[in-house]
ZADO-1210 file (C-alpha; in nm, 4 decimals, padded with zeros to 6 digits):
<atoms>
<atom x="-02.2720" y="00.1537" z="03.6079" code="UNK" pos="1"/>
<atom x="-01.8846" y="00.1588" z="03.6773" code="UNK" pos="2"/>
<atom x="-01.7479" y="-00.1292" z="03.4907" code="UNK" pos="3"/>
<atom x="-01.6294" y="-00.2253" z="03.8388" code="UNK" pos="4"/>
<atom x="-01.9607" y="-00.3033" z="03.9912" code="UNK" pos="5"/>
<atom x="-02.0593" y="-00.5494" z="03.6693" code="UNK" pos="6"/>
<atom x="-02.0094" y="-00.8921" z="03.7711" code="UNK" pos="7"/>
<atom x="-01.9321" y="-01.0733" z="03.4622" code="UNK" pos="8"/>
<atom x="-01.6956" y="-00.8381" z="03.4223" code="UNK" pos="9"/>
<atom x="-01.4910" y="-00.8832" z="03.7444" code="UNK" pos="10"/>
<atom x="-01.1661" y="-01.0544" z="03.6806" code="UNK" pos="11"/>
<atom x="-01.1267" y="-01.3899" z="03.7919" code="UNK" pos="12"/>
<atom x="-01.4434" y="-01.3582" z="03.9314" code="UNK" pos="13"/>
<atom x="-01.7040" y="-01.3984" z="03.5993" code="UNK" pos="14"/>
<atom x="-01.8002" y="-01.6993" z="03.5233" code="UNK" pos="15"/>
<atom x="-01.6482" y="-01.9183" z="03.2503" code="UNK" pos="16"/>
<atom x="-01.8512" y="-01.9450" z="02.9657" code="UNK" pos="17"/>
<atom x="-01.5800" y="-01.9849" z="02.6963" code="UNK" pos="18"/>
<atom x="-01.2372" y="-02.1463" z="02.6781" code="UNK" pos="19"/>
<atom x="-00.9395" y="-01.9771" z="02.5644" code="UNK" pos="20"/>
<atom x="-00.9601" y="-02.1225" z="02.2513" code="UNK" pos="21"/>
<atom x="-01.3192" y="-02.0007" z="02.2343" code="UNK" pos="22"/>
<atom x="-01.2683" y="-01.7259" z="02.3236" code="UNK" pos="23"/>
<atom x="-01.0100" y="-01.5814" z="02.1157" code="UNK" pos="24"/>
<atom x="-01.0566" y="-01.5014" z="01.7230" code="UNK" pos="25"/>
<atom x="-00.9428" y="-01.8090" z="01.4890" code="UNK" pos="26"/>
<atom x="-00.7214" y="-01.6655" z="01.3265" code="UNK" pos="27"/>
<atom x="-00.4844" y="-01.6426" z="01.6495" code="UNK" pos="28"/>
<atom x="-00.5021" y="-02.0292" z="01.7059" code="UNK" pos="29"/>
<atom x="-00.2555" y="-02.1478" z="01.4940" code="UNK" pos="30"/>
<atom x="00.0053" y="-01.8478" z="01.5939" code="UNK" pos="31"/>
<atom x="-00.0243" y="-01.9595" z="01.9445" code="UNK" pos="32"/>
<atom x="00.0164" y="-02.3052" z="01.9019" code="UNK" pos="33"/>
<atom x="00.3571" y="-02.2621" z="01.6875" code="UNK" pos="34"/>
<atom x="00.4599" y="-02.0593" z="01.9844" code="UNK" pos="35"/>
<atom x="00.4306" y="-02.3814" z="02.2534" code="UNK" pos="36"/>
<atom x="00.0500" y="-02.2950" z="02.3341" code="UNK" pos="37"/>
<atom x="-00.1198" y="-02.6324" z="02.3787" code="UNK" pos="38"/>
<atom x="-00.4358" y="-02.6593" z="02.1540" code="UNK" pos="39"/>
<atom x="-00.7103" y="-02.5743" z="02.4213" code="UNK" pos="40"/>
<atom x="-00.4917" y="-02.5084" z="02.7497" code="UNK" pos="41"/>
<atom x="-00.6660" y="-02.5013" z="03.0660" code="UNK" pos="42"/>
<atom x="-00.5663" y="-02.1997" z="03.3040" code="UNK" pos="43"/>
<atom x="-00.3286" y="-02.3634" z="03.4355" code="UNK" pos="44"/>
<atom x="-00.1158" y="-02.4139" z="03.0925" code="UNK" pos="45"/>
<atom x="-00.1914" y="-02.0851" z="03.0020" code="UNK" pos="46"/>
<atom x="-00.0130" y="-01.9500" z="03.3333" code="UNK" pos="47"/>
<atom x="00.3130" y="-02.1536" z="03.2767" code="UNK" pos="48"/>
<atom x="00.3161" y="-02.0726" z="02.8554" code="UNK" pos="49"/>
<atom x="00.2559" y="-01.6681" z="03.0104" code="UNK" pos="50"/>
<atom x="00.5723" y="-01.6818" z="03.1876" code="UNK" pos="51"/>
<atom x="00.7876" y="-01.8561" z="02.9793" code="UNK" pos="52"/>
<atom x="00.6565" y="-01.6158" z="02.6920" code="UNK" pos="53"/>
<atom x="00.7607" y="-01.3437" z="02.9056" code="UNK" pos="54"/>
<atom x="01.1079" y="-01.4574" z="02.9541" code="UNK" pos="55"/>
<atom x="01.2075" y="-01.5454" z="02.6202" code="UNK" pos="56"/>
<atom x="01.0801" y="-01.2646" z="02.4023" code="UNK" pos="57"/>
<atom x="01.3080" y="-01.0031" z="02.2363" code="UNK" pos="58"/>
<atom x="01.3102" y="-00.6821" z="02.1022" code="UNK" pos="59"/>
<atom x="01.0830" y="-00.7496" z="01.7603" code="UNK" pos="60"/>
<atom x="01.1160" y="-00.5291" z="01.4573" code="UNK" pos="61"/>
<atom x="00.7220" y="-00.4758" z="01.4716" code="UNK" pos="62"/>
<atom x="00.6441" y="-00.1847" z="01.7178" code="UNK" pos="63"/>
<atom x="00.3341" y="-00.1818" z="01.9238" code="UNK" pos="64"/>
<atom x="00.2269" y="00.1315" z="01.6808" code="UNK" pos="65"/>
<atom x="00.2615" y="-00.0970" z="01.3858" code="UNK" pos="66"/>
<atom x="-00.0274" y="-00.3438" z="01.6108" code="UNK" pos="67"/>
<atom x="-00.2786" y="-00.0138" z="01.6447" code="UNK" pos="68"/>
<atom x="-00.2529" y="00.1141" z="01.3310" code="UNK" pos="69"/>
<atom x="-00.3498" y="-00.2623" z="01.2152" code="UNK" pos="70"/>
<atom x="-00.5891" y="-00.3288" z="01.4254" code="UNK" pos="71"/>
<atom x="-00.7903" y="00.0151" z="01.3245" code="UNK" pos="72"/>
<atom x="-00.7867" y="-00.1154" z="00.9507" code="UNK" pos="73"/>
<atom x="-00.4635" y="00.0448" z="00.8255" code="UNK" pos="74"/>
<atom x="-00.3070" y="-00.1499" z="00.5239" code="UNK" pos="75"/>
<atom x="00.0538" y="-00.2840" z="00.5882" code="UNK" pos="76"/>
<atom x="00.1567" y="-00.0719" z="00.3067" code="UNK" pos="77"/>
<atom x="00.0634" y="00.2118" z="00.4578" code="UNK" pos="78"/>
<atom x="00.1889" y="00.1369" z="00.8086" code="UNK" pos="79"/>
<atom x="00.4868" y="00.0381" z="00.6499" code="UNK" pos="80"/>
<atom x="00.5335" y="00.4096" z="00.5431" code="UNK" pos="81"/>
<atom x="00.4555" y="00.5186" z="00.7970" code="UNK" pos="82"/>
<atom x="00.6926" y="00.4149" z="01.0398" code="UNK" pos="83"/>
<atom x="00.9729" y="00.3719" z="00.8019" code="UNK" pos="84"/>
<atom x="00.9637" y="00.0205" z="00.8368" code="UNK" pos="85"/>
<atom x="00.9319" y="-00.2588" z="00.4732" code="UNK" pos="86"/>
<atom x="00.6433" y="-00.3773" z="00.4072" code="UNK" pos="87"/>
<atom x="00.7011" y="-00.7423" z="00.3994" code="UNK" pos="88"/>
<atom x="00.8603" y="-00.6822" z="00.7741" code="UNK" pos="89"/>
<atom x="00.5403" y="-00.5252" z="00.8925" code="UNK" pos="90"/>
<atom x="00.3229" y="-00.8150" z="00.6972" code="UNK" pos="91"/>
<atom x="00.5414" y="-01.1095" z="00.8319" code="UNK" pos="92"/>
<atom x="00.6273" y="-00.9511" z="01.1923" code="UNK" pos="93"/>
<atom x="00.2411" y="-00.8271" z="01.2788" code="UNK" pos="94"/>
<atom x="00.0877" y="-01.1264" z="01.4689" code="UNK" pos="95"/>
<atom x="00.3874" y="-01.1847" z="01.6493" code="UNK" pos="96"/>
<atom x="00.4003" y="-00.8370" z="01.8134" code="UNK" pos="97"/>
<atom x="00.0474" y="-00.8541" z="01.8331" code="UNK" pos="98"/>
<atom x="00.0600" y="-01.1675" z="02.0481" code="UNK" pos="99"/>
<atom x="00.3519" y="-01.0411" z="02.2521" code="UNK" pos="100"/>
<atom x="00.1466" y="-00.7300" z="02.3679" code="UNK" pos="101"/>
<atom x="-00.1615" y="-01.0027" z="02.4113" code="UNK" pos="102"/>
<atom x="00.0304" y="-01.2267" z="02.6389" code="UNK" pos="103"/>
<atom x="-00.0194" y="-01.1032" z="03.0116" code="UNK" pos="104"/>
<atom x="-00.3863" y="-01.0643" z="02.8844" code="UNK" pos="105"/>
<atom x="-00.4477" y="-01.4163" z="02.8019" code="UNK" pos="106"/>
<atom x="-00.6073" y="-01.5565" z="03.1042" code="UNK" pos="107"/>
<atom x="-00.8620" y="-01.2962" z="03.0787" code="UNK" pos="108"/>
<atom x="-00.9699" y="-01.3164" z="02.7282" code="UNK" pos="109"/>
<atom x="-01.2389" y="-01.5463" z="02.8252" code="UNK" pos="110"/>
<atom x="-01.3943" y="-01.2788" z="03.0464" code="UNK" pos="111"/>
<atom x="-01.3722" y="-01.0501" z="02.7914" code="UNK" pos="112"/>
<atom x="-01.5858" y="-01.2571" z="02.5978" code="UNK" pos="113"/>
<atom x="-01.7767" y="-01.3189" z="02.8150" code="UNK" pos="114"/>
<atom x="-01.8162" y="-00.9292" z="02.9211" code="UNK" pos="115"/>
<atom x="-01.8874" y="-00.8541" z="02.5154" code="UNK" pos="116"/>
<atom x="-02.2129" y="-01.1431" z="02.5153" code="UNK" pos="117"/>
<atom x="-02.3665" y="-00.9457" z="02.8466" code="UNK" pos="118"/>
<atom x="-02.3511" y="-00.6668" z="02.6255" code="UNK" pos="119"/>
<atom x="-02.0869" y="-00.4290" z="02.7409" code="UNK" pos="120"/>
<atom x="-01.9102" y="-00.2150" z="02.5087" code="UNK" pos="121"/>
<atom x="-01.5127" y="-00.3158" z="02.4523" code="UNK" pos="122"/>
<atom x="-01.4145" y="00.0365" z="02.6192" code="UNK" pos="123"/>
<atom x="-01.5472" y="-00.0528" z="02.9477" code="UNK" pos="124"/>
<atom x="-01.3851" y="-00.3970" z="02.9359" code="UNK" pos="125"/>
<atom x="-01.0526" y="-00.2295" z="02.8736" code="UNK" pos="126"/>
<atom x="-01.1359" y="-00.0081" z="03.0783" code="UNK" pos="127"/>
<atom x="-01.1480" y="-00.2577" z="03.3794" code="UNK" pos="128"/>
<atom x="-00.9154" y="-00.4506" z="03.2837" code="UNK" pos="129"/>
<atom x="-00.6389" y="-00.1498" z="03.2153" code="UNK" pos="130"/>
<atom x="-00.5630" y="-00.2840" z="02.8393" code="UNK" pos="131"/>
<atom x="-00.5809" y="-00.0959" z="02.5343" code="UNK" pos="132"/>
<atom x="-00.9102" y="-00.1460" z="02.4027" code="UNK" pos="133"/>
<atom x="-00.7963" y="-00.2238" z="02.0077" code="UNK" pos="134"/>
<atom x="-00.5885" y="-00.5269" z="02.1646" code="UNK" pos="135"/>
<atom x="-00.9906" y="-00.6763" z="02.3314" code="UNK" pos="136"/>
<atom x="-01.0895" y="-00.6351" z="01.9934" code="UNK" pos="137"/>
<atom x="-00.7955" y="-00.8198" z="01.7904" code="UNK" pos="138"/>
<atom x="-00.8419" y="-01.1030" z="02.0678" code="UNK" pos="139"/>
<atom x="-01.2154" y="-01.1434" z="01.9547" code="UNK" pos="140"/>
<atom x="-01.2199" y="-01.0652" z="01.6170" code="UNK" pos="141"/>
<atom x="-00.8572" y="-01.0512" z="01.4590" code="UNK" pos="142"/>
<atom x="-00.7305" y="-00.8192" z="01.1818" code="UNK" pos="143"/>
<atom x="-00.9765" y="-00.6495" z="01.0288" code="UNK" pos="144"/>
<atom x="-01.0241" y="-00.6795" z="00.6840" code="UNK" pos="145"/>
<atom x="-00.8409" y="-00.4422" z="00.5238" code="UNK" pos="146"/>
<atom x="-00.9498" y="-00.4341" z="00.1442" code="UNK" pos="147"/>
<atom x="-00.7023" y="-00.1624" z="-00.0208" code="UNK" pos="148"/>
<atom x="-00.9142" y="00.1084" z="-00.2424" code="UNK" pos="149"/>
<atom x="-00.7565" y="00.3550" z="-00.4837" code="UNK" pos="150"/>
<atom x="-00.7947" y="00.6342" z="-00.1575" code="UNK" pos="151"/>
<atom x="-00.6160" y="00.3772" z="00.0705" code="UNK" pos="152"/>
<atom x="-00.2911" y="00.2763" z="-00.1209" code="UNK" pos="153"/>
<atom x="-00.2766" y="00.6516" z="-00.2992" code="UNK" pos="154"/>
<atom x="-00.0071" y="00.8009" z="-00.0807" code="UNK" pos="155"/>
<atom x="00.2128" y="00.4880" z="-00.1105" code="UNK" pos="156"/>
<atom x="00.1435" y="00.4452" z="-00.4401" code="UNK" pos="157"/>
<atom x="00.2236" y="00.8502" z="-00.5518" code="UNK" pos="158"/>
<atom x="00.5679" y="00.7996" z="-00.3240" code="UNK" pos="159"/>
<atom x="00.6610" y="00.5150" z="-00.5261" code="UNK" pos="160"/>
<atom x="00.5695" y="00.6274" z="-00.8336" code="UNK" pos="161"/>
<atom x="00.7879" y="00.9703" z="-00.8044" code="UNK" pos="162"/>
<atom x="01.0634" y="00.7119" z="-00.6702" code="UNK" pos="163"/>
<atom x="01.0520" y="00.6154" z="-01.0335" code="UNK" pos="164"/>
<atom x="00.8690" y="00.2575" z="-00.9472" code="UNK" pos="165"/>
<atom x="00.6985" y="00.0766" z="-01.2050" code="UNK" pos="166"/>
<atom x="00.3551" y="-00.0238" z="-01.1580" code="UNK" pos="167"/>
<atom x="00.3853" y="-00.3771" z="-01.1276" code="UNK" pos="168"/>
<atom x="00.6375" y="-00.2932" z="-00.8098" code="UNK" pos="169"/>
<atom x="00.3632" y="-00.0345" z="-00.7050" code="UNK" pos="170"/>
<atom x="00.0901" y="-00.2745" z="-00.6729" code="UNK" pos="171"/>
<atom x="00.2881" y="-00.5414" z="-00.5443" code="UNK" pos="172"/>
<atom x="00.3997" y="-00.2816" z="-00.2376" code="UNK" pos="173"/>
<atom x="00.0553" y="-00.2089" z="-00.1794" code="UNK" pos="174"/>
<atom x="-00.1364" y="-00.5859" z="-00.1985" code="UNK" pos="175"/>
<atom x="-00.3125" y="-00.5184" z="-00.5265" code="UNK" pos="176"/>
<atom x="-00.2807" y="-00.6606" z="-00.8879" code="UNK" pos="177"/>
<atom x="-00.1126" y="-00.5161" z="-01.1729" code="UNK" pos="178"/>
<atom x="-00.4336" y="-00.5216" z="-01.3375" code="UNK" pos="179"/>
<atom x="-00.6508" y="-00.3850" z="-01.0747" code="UNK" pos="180"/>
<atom x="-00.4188" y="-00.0632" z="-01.0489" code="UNK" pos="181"/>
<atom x="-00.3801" y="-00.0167" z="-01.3626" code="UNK" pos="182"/>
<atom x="-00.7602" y="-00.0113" z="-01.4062" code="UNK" pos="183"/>
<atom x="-00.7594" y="00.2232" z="-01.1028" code="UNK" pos="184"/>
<atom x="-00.5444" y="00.4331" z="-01.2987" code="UNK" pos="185"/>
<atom x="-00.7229" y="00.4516" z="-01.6218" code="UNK" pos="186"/>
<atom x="-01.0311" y="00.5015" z="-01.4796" code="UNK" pos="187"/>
<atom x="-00.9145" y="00.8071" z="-01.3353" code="UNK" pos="188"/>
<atom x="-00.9930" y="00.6764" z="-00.9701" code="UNK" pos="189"/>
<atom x="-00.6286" y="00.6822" z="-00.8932" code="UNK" pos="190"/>
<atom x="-00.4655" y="00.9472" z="-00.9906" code="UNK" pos="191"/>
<atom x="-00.0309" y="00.8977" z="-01.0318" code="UNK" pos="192"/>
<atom x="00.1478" y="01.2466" z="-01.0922" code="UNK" pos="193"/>
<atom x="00.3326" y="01.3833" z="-01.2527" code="UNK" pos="194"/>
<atom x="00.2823" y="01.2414" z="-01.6175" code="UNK" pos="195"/>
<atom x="00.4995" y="00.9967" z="-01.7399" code="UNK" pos="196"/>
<atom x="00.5136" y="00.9764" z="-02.1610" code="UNK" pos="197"/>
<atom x="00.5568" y="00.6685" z="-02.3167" code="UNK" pos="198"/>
<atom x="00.7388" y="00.6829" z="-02.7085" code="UNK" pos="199"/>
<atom x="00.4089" y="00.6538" z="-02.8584" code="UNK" pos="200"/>
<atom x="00.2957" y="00.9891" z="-02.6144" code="UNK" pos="201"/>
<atom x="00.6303" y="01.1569" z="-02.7272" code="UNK" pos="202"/>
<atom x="00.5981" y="01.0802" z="-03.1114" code="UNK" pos="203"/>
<atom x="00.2403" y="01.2581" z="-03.1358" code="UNK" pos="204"/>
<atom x="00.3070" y="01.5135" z="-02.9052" code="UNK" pos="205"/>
<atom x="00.6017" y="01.6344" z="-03.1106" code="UNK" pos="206"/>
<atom x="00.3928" y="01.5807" z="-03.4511" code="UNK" pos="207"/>
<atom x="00.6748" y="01.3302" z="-03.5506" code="UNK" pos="208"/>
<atom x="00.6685" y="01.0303" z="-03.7469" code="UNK" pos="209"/>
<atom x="00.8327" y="00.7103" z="-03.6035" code="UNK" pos="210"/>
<atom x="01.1193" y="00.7094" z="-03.8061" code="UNK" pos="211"/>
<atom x="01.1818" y="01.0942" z="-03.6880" code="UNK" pos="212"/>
<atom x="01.1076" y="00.9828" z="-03.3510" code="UNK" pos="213"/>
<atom x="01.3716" y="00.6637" z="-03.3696" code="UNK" pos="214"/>
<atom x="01.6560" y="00.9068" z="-03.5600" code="UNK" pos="215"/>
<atom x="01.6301" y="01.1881" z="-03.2755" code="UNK" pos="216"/>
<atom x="01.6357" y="00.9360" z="-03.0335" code="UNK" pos="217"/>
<atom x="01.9895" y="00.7787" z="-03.1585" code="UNK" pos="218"/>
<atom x="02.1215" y="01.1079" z="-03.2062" code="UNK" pos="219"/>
<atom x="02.0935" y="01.1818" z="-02.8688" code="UNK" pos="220"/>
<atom x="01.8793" y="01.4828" z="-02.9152" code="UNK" pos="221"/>
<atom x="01.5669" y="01.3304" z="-02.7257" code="UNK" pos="222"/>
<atom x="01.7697" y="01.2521" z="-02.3671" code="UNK" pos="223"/>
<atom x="01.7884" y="00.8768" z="-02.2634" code="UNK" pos="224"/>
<atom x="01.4174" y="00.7689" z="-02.0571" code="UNK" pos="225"/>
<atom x="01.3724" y="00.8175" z="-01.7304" code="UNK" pos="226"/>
<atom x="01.2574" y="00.5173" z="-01.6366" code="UNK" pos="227"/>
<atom x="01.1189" y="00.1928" z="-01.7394" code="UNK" pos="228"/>
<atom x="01.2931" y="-00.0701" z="-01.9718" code="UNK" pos="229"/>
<atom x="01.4843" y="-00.0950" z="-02.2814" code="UNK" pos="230"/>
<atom x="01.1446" y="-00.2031" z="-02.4355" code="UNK" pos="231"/>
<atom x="00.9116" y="-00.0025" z="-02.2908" code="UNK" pos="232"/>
<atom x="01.0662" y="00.3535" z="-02.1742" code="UNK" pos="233"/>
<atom x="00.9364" y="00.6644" z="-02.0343" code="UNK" pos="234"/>
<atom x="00.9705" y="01.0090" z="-01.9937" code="UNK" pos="235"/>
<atom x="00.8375" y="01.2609" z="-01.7054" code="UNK" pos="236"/>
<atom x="00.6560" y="01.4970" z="-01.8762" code="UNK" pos="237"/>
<atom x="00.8463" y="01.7567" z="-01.7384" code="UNK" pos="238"/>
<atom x="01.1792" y="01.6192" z="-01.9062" code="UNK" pos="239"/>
<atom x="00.9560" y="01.6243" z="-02.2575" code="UNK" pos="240"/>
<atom x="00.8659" y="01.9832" z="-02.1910" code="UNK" pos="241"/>
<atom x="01.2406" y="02.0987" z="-02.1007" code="UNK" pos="242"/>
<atom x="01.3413" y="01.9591" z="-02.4163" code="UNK" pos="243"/>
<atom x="01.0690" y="02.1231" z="-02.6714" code="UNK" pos="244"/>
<atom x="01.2113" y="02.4969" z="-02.4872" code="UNK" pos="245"/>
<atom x="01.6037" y="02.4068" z="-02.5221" code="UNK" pos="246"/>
<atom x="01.5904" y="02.1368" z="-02.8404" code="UNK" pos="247"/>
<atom x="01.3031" y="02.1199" z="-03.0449" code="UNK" pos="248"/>
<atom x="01.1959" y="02.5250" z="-03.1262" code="UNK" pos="249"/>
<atom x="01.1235" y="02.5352" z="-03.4625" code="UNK" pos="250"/>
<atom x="00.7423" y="02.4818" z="-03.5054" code="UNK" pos="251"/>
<atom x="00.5973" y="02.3763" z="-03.8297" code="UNK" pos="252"/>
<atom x="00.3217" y="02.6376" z="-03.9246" code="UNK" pos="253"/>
<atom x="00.0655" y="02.3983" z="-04.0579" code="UNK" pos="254"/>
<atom x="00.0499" y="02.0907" z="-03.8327" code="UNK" pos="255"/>
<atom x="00.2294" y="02.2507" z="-03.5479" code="UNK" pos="256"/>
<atom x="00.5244" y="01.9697" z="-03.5381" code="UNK" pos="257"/>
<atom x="00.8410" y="02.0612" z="-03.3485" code="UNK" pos="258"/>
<atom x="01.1714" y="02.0029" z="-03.5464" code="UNK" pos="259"/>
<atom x="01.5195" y="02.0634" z="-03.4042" code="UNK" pos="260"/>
<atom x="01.6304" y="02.2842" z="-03.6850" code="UNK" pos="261"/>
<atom x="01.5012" y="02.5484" z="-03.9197" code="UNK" pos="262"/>
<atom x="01.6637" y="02.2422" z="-04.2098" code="UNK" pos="263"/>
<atom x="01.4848" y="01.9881" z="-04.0508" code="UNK" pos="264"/>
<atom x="01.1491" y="02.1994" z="-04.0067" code="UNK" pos="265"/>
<atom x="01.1437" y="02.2618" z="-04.4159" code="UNK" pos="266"/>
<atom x="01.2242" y="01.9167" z="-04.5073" code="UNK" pos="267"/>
<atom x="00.9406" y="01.7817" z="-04.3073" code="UNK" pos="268"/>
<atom x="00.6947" y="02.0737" z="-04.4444" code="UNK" pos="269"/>
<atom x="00.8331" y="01.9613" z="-04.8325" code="UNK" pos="270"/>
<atom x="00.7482" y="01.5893" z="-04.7051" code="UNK" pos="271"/>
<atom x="00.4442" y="01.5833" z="-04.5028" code="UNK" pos="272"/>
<atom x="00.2801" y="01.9090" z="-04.6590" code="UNK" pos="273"/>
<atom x="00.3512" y="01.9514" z="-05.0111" code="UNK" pos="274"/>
<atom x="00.0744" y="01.7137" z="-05.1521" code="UNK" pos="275"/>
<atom x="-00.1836" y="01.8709" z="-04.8916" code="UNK" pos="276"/>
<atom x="-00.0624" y="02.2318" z="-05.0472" code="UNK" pos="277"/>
<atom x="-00.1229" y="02.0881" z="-05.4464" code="UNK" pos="278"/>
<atom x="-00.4551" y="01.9500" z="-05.3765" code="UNK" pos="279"/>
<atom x="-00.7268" y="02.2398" z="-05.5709" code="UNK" pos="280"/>
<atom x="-00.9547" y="02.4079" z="-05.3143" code="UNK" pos="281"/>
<atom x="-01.3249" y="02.2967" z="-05.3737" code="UNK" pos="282"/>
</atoms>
């Protein structure tokens, strides 16, 4: 049947079951009542609070996109990156524009409830009714919950993290703990590329010993870190690979350490080596 011909559908013509405020999701109560909306407002009050609404809002940094991609479960992070807009504008400018579009709809948000308990489908109510249908279901439910996961926050989070962002910014962009994205990370179910080495990463991958490490490092022949802080540095890997081609060519034979001169590469053999070399064969 043509959502036309259902009666509790009919505007202003279905019966009132519900209340504005009963009608509407909870979570919308307490926006509407810092905007001027008295606590449960007869039709009346709703009318008057419509078109004074109407008159005095402005141009809000939230577009109605912003609103959609919300209401269909979208993290703020994510809609923040996608429409080029910050995140905490997005997180603290959502209900407002979500209200705003809401507003010439409010007198007949009770029907809509109403509509939804006879059993009709949200489509055909915004179908009568000529209102997008993920703005019926915001009225009645609010946000949906939007719990990040590692495939959620992973294109925001890769962005950042070739931005040179540290994790603790990372996580904090995209609502999750430190600790929960660093466990992401370890666990392999988030996956940040390219590698970044820590000094630790660089020592063994080089074969070198920390005082090697620490003496390159102040000689300027491993480059300054990419990133990270004074204490706790890092490299991309690609910067640790450009400098074992142009730096660090001579390879030790027996352990397969890289040294930055032919000098350097027999003093560490006569170090490291020589005991290994006197010890008899069994």
């Amino acid at each position: 049947m043509h959502p036309a011909r259902v009666p509790s559908l009919m505007p202003g013509d279905a019966v009132k079951r519900y209340t504005l405020r009963d009608a509407l999701a909870p979570s919308w109560h307490a926006p509407l009542t810092r905007l001027g909306m008295p606590e449960d407002p007869t039709g009346a009050q709703v009318a008057v609070w419509q078109a004074s609404r109407r008159a005095s809002y402005r141009q809000h940094a939230v577009p109605a996109e912003a609103v959609r991609l919300r209401a269909a479960g979208q993290a703020t992070a994510s809609i923040a990156a996608t429409l080029g807009i910050k995140p905490s504008t997005v997180r603290h400018g959502l209900d407002l524009a979500a209200l705003r579009l809401l507003t010439p709809w409010l007198g007949d948000v009770s029907s809509w409830r109403t509509g939804r308990e006879d059993g009709h489908p949200d489509s055909e109510i915004a179908e009568l009714y000529g209102v997008p249908e993920h703005l019926v279901r915001i009225a009645l439910d609010g946000w949906p919950t939007a719990r990040p996961t590692p495939d959620s926050v992973e294109q925001d989070a890769v962005r950042m993290w070739r931005e040179g962002a540290e994790l603790d910014d990372i996580a904090a962009s995209v609502g999750v703990s430190a600790d929960l994205l660093r466990s992401w990370v370890r666990k392999g179910s988030l996956h940040l590329s390219p590698a970044r080495l820590t000094p630790l990463e660089v020592t063994r991958r080089f074969g070198w010993s920390h005082s090697l490490n620490r003496k390159y490092r102040l000689a300027g022949l491993l480059p300054a870190p990419d990133g990270g802080t004074r204490t706790d540095p890092w490299w991309w890997q690609e910067t640790i690979a450009r400098v074992a081609r142009t730096s660090f060519r001579h390879r030790c034979p027996e352990c397969g350490a890289r040294l930055a001169s032919a000098k350097g590469c027999a003093l560490h053999r006569g170090r490291v080596h020589r005991k290994s070399r006197s010890q008899p064969t069994t």
